[in-house]
N, C-alpha and C positions, 0 to 999 in steps of 0.2 A: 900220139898227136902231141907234139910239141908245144901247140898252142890252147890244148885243153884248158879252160876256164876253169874246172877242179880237181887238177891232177892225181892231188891227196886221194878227197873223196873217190875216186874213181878207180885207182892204183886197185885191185886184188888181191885179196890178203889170205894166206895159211894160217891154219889150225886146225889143230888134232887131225895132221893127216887130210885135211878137205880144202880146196878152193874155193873159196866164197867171189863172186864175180865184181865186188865193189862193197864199199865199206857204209852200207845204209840197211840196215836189219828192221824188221818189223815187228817190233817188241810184242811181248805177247798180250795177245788178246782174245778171251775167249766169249762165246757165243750161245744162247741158250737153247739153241734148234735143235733139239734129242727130244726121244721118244721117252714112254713113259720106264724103257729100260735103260735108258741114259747112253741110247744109242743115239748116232748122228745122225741128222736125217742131210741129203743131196745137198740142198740149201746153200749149207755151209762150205762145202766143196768151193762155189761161187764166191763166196764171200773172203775168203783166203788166197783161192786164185787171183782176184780183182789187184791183190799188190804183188804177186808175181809177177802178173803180166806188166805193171807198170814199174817194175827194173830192180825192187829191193832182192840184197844178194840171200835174204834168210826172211822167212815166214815162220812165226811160231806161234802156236794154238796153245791158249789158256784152258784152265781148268783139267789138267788131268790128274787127278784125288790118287793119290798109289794107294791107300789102305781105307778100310768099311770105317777105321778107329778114327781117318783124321780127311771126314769130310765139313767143311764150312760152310758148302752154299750147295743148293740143288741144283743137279743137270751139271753138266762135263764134266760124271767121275770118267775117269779114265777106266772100260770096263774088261780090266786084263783077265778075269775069271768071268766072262762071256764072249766065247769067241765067234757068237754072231755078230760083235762088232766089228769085225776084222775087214768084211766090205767095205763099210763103210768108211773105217780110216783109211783104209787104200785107195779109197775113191779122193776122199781128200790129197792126203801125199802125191798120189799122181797129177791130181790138177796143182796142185803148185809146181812140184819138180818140171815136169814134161817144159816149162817154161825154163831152164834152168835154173831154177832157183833152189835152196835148201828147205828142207819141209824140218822142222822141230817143233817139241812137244815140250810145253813145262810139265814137271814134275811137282805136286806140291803134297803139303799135307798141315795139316789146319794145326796141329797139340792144343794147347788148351783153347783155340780159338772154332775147333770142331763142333759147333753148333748142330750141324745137321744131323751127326753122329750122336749126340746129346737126344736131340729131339726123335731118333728112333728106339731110345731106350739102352741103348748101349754105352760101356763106359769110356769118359776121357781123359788123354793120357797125357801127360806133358814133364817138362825138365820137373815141374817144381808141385807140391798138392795148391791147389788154390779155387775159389769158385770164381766162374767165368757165366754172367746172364743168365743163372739160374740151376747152372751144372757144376757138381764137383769133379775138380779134376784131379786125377791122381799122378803118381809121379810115375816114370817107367820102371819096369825093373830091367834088370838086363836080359833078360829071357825077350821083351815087348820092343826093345831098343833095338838085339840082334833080329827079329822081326822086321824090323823098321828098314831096317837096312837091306833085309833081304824085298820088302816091298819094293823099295825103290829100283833096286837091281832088277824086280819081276818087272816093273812100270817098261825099265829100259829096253830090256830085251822085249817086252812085247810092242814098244815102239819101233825095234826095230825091224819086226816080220812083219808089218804093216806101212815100210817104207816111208819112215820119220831116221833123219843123216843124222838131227842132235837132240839133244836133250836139254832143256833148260830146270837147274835144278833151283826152287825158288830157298833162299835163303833170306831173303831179307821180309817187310813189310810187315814182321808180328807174325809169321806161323813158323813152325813149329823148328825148322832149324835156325832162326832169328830168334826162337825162344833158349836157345841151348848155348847161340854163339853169347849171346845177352848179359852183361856181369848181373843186374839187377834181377832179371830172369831165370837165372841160372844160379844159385848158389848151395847145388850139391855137395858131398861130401865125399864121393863117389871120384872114382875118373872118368867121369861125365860131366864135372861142373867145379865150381868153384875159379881155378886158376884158369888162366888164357889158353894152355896149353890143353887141359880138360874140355872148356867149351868146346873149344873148335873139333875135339875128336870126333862127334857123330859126323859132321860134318866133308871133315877128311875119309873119314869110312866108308862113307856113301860113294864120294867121287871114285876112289880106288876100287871099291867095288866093281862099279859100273863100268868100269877102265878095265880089270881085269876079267869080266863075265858077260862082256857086251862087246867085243873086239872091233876095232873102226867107228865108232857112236863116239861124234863130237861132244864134250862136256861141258856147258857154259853156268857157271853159279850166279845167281842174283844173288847180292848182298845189300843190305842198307851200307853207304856211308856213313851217315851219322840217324841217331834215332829221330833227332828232328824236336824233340820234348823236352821240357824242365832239367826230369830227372833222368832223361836217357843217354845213351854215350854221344861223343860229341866226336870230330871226325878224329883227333889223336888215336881213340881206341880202334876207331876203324881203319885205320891205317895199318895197329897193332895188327889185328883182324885177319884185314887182308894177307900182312906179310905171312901172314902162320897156313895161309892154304895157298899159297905162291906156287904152283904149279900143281896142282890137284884137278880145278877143272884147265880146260883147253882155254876156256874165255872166263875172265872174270865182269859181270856184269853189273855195277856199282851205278845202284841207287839211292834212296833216301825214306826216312821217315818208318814209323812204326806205329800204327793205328790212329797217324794222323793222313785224313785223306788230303786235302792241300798240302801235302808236304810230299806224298808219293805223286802225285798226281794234280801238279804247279795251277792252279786260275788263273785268270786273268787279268787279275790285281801283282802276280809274279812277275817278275821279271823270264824274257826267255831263256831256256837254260839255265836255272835258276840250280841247278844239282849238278853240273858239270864242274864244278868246283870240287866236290869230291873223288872224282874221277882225278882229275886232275891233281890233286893231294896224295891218291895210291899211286898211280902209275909210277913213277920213280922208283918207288921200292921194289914193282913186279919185275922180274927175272927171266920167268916161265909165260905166266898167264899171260895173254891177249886181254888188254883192259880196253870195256865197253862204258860208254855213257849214254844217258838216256832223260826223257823228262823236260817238256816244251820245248822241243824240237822241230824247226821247218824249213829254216831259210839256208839256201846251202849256201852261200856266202859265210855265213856263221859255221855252217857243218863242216867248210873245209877249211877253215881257222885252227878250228878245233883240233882235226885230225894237222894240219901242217904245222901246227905248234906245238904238238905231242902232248897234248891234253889227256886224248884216250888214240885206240887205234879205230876205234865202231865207233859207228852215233846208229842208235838205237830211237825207233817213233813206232808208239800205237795213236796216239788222234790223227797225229800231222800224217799218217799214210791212210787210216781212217778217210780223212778229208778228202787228201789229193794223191790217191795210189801209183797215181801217174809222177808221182813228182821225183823220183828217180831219173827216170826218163826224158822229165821235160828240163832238169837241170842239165845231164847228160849232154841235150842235144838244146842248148840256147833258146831254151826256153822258160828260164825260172822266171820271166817277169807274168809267165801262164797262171804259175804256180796257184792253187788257193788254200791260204794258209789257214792251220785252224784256229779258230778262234777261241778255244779253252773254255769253251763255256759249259759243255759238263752233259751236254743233253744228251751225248752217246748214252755216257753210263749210266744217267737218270730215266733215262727209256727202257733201259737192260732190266736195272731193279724192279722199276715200277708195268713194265707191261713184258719182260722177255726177248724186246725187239730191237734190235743195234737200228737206230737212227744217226742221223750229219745234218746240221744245222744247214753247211751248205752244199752239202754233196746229194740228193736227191734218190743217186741210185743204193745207197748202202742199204745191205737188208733186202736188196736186190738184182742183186746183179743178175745172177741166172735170167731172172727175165730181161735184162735190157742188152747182155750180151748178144741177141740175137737180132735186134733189132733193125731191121732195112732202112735206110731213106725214106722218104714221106710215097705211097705209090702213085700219089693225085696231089702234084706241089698245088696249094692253092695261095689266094692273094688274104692275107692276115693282116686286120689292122688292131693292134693293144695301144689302151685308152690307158693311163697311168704308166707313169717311169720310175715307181718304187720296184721294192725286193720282189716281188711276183709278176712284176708286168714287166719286166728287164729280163728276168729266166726265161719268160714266157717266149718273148722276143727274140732273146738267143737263140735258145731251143727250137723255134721253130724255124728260125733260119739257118740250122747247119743242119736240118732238116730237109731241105730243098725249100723251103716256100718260100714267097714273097713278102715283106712283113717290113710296116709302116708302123711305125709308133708313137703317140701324141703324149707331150706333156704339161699341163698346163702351164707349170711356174718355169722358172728359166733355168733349172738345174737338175739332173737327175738324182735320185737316191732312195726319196721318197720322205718320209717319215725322221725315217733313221740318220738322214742330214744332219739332223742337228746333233748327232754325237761324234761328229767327224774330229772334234778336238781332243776329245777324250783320253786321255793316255792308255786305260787300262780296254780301251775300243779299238785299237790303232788297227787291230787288224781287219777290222770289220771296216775301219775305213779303207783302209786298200783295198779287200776285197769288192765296196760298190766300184772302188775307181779300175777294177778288172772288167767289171762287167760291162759299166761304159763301154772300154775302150773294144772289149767281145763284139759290143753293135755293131761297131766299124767293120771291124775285122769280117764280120759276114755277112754286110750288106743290109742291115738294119736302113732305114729309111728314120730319122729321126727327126723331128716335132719338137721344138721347147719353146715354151712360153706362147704356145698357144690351145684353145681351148675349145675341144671336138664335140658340136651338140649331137645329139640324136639324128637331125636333119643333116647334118652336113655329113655325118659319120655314113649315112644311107648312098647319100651320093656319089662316097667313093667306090659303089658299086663293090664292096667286100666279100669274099666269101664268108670268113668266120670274123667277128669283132668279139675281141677276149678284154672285158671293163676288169680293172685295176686301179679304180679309181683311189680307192684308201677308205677311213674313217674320219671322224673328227670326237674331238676331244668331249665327254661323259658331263654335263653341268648338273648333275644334281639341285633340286630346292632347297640349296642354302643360304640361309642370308649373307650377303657380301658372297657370296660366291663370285660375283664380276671381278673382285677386289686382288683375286688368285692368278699367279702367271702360270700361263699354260707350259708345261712340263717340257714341253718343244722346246719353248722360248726361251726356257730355265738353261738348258742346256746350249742352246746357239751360243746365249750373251748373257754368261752367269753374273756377268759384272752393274746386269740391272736388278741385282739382287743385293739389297742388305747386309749388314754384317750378319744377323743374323735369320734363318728361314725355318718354317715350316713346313716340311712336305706331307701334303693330305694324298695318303695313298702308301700301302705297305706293300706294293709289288715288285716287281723288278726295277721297271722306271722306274719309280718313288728311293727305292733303297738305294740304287746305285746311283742316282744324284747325288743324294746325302751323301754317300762316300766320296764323290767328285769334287761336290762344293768344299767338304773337307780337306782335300786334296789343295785345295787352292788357297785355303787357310780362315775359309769361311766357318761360322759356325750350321748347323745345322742342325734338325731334329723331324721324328716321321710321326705322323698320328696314324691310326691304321683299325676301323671300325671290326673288325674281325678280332677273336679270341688269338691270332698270330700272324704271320706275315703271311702273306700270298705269294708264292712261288709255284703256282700251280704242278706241275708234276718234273721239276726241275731240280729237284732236290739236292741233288753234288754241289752245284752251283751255291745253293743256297746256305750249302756247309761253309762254303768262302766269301758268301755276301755275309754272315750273320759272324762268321771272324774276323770280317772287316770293321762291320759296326762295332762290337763290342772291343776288339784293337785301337778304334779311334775316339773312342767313347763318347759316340753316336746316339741321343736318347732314343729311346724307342718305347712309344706309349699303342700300346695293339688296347682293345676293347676302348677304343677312345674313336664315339661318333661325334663330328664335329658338328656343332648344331647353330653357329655363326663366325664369324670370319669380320673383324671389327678392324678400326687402327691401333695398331701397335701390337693385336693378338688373335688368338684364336680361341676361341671356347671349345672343350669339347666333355660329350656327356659321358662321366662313367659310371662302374658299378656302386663307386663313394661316388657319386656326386660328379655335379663341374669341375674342370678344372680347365686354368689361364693358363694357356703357352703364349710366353712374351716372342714378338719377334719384330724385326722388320720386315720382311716379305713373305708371304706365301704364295706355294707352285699347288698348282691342279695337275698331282698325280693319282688321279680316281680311274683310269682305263679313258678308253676308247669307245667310240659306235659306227659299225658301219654304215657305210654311207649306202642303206639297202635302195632306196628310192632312183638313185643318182645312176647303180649299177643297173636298174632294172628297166630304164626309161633306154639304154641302148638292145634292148630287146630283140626289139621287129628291124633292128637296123639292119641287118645282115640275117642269110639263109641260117646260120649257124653262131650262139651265142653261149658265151662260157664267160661266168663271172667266179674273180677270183682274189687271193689275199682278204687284207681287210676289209672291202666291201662285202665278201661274203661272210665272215666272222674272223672276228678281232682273235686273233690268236699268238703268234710268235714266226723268227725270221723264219725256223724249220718248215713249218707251217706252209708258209709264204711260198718258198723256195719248191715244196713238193708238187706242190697243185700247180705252179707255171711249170715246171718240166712236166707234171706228167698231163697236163691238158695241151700242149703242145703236141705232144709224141703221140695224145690221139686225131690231132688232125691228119686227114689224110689217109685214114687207114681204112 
């Protein structure tokens, strides 16, 4: 097609002997669904399929551990000395490929960063002796090294009887061959370390290996670009780096950062593509390799910039396909204004660590697909009326109407969004504002009935004769009994029209809101400062996130007083009580960032209004967008059934 919108991105590209269908990979990302022998359980099959079928040309599965010595985290070793695993990866590989796509496997292995290996009593091995979080780690010998090698080699060939095309061999992010390529890391006296040419040997070992004892098995290396740290190398050596394994693997895949997570893995506060830079720095020197880039990645306008200006020849996404699996496909075929981009806010992999379970802020089905690929049309379309037009009464609304049903939806004030309006300015929000301005326009698109600026009692809401009435009404903002409490602009407001704010502010409240104004109003060159009754911030189970809000504040030198309850609210300050005593924060203004309440009363008086009632978002607990987003697709998708 001649008139292809992104010819680049879309063009087919060779390596290693394979055809990849288009140049958008699904960077690796692995999953904690295994059993207690760290086998796969179905699940995950779904969950990997889900960006097959939405058009990326390569799916690759994180966590495969090649050795017992250099496991980091629990659950997805790769269990190549159990071959009762062998189902189940083939279960997986088939649901990707069967779609055309390539099925790959990272390879990793932890060196001194093998914790898990530490914590079952066995010993950890790395370039250099050093303690690591409580473990001595010792250095290889050659006897552990040529081991190493042969691990990795077993890793491959047993990815390949279980139909995985490649192999992603992890070199960069701190484990164990980013500990070896490493000057600072690595300062053997060995031909294993010291000079350039020694780092990179295990390295190159490995790929040739795998090349020579795995025949046909595509080779992609992940490298750091640059460490991203102080004292770590900066991209010159990584350029060195690159050139010295220039045709070793098939793809070179040039990343960033080395045990810093905002630096692997960009926030919100990044800029997009904020790592494509070093991509763009190797390429030149590569000869052989196929160079990949990867790292806040979504908008294919950008993605075939990239590739048409020989940046890299791959763009590589785990959120942004995360998010929108479809987004291949929907760029493909004139639909990226569909797109839903991610928002970087960290909740996947703070849900992984903290409960096992891959979550999407605004993708609903992730962590499920198996179940929703199955899903019929509604079998009894009924007539649906949703009471609020924030983040759950707008999914709600969608969802029920590409559902088949009927669906009216009322909003009091004269704007949809909800709540989250007022962050529409935001810089480091932007994508959160496009995404409400998708789901608008989603209304249209499928026959939403929409309401604004008017306001549906109980009685009138009856009258519409409704089958189901799903309230979304919201919450309202927490007033605690403090003095001058009145005297606080509500955190809303802070954010619509921060220019009714002081030079300088207070924000009572250590949460998300509270922290990430104070970065905003910083932003804009205001001063700012957070008091926060709690022994630390509140980020409730958000934690990644909260790694790059707490590098924002201490970056912007942001005060932050946690054990500080404010006990009045006067002109010109704040009192607040701590463990010494009082102490006066001077300011001009203060915001009421203390949370939220739902508006329990308000959700409950539409009741009796209809045969069928489902209250949801913040009216029924104040929680987050994720939150929001699940309980309106999935109380939707039970109407009907």
């Amino acid at each position: 097609m001649s008139n292809h919108k992104y010819p680049h991105l879309f063009t087919p590209i060779q390596a290693g002997g394979a055809l990849f269908r288009n140049r958008i990979f699904a960077a690796p990302m692995g999953v904690s669904y295994v059993d207690s022998d760290g086998l796969l359980m179905p699940e995950v099959g779904a969950f990997y399929e889900r960006k097959a079928i939405g058009g990326a040309a390569s799916v690759c599965i994180s966590g495969g551990g090649v050795s017992k010595r250099g496991m980091a985290y629990g659950g997805g070793m790769l269990p190549y000395d159990n071959y009762r695993g062998s189902p189940f990866y083939t279960y997986v590989t088939n649901s990707i490929t069967r779609h055309g796509c390539m099925a790959a496997l990272e390879l990793q292995h932890g060196g001194i960063h093998a914790t898990q290996t530490g914590d079952m009593g066995m010993q950890m091995y790395g370039p250099m002796e050093t303690d690591y979080k409580g473990h001595h780690c010792l250095p290889m010998t050659e006897e552990i090294i040529q081991e190493t090698i042969d691990d990795f080699v077993r890793g491959a060939k047993y990815a390949k009887s279980v139909g995985f095309g490649m192999v992603t061999i992890h070199g960069g992010h701190g484990w164990l061959l980013h500990q070896f390529m490493s000057p600072t890391q690595n300062q053997r006296n060995d031909r294993w370390g010291g000079s350039l040419e020694n780092r990179l040997r295990l390295t190159q070992e490995i790929c040739k290996a795998i090349k020579k004892n795995v025949p046909g098995m595509v080779v992609e290396l992940r490298i750091s670009g640059s460490e991203g740290t102080p004292d770590g190398y900066d991209i010159d050596e990584g350029i060195r780096i690159a050139q010295g394994l220039d045709g070793y693997p098939d793809i070179l895949h040039v990343s960033a950062g080395s045990g810093v997570f905002t630096v692997t893995h960009p926030s919100m506060f990044q800029p997009d593509g904020m790592n494509v830079k070093y991509a763009a720095a190797i390429k030149p020197y590569m000869h052989q390799s196929k160079v990949a880039t990867v790292g806040a990645l979504s908008d294919p306008e950008y993605l075939e910039e990239i590739i048409a200006s020989g940046k890299a020849y791959i763009v590589e996404m785990a959120r942004g396909l995360t998010c929108d699996p479809d987004l291949p496909n929907k760029a493909r075929t004139g639909r990226a204004h569909d797109i839903d981009t991610c928002l970087r806010c960290n909740h996947c992999f703070s849900e992984v660590m903290a409960a096992g379970q891959f979550v999407c802020t605004l993708n609903p089905q992730v962590g499920r697909e198996e179940e929703y690929s199955t899903q019929p049309l509604a079998a009894e379309p009924k007539n649906v009326v949703v009471i609020g037009g924030g983040i759950a009464g707008m999914q709600a609304a969608v969802t029920a109407a590409k559902r088949g049903h009927s669906v009216k939806l009322y909003e009091k004030s004269d704007r949809l969004g909800g709540v989250l309006l007022c962050e529409e300015k935001v810089p480091f929000k932007k994508h959160l504002a496009e995404y409400i301005e998708k789901q608008i326009r989603r209304l249209g698109d499928y026959g939403v009935e929409v309401h604004k600026g008017e306001t549906l009692t109980p009685e009138a809401a009856e009258k519409l004769g409704a089958d189901v009435i799903i309230a979304a009404v919201g919450g309202k903002a927490a007033m605690p009994a403090i003095p001058g409490i009145e005297k606080a602009i509500p955190v809303t407001e802070a954010y619509a029209d921060p220019e009714k704010l002081g030079k300088k502010t207070v924000v009572l409240g250590g949460g998300m809101a509270g922290t990430e104004l104070a970065i905003y109003l910083n932003e804009l060159g205001k001063e700012s400062a957070v008091a926060e009754m709690a022994d630390k911030l509140n980020f409730a189970t958000n934690t990644c996130h909260a790694t790059a809000v707490n590098e924002q504040l201490t970056k912007r030198g942001i005060p932050v007083y946690t054990g500080a309850k404010v006990v009045a609210i006067k002109d010109g300050c704040v009192e607040c009580e701590t463990a010494d005593g009082i102490i006066t924060l001077e300011c001009d203004s203060v915001v009421n960032a203390l949370g939220r309440l739902p508006l329990h009363d308000e959700a409950a008086s539409y009741a009796l209004s209809a045969p069928i009632f489902y209250a949801i978002g913040d009216c029924l607990a104040v929680k987050n967008i994720a939150e929001a987003n699940r309980l309106g697709y999935n109380i939707a998708m039970d109407i009907g059934k």
